[in-house]
N, C-alpha and C positions, 0 to 999 in steps of 0.2 A: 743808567747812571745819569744824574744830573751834570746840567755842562760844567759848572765848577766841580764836581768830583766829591761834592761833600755827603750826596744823596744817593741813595740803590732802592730798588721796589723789585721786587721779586711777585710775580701772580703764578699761582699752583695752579693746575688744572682740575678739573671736577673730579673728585672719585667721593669713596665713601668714610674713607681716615679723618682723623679730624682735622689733618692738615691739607685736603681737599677743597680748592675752591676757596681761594684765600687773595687778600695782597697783602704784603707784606712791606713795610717800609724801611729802612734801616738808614743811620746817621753813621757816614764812616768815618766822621773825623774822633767821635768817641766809640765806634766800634759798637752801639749800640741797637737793638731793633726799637724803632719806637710803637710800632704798633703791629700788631695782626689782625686782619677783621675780615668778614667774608662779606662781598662786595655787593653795594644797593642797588645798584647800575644794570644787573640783569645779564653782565659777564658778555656788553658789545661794546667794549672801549678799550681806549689807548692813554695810556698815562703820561704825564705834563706835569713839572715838577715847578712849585714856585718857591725858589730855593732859600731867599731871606729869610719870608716865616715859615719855614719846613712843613710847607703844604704839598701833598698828592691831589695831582686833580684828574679825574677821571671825564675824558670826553669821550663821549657817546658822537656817533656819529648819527647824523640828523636829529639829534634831542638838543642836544649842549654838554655844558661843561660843569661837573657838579665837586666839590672839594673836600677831602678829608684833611682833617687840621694835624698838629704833631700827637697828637694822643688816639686817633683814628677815627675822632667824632664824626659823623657825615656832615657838615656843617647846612649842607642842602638838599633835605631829603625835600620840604613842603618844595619847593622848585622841582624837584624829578617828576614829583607824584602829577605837576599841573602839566609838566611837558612830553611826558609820557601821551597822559588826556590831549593832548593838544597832536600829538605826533600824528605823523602819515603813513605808521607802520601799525596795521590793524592789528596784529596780535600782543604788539606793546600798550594799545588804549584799552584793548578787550581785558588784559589783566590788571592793567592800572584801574580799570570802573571796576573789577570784581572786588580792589582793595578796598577800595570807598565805601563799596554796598557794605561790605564787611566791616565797617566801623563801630561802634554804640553812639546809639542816639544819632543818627545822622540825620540832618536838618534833609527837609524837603527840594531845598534848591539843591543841596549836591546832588541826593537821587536823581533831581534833574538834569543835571550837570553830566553826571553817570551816565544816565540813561540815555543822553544826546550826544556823550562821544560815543556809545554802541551802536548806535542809529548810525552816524558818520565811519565808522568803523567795516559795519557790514557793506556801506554803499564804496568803501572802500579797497574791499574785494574778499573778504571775509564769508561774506556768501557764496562766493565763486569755489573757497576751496572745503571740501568736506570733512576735514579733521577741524577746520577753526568754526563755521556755521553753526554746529549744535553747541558750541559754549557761545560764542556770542549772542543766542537764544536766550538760555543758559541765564545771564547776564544780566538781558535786558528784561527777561522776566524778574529776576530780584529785584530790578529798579520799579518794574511796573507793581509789585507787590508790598515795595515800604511805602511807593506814594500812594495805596489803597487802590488800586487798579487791579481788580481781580480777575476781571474777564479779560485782559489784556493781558497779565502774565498764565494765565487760565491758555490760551493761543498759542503763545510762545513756548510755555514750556512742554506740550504738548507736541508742537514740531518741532522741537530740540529732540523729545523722547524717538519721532518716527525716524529720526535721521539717526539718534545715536542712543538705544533702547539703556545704558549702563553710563547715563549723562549725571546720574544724581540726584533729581528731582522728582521722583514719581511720587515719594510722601509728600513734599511739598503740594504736586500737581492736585492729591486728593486730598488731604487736607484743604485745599482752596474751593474744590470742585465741593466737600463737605459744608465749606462754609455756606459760599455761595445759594448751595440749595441746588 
């Protein structure tokens, strides 16, 4: 509850209902909910009321602080997406590059962009652990693949497959390996 008492946010837990995995906002001086949404922030935060203009703010610990407005807009998602990329928690950049790769038409500097927080990512300790290594491969081969680096995600995804055979990429691996010759 907000410190004046005019705000309530309720967050569900994950399950599979459709009201799983949700925050929920509500106005108690009209008794109203004003939004429901299932949250961008990847479900590591603490919620911070800015209670003039009935904003929900969602801080993330070591990313920041990112705000739903009174209708539940995310007001700041392009700011999550770069501080994710930017974080020091590898498996928050390894999925924020995977969003990227996953874009239409994505210019060659984000792949770059991509492809250099999965670099920083692995030397982050990503390597170290064996459930996140074979998708940070994963990854960095999709980056090495839109910027036309063939032999290079040809390598990676190739030791993504020896570490984790059911990674996703073996059409891709041979489909490249076909191109290439």
């Amino acid at each position: 509850m907000s410190k004046n008492g005019k705000l309530a946010y309720c967050a569900t837990a994950n399950s599979k209902t459709e009201h799983g995995y949700k925050v929920i906002l509500f106005d108690l001086e009209t008794g109203k909910e004003l939004f429901c949404v299932t949250p961008r922030t990847q479900g590591l935060e603490t919620y911070i009321f800015d209670e003039e203009r009935k904003l929900l703010i969602a801080d993330v610990k070591g990313v920041g602080k990112f705000r739903y407005d009174s209708t539940g807009d995310f007001v700041d998602g392009n700011n999550l997406g770069k501080a994710n990329l930017e974080s020091s928690d590898y498996s928050r950049i390894i999925r924020a590059a995977e969003k990227i790769l996953g874009e239409q038409d994505i210019s060659n500097k984000r792949a770059s962009e991509a492809l250099e927080a999965v670099m920083r990512a692995r030397s982050l300790g990503a390597d170290s652990n064996p459930a996140w290594k074979p998708n940070a491969l994963k990854v960095q081969g999709f980056a090495h693949e839109i910027l036309g680096q063939a032999h290079q995600a040809i390598e990676v995804y190739e030791e993504a497959i020896t570490l984790n055979p059911k990674i996703g990429v073996k059409r891709r691996l041979d489909a490249l390996k076909k191109r290439v010759g």
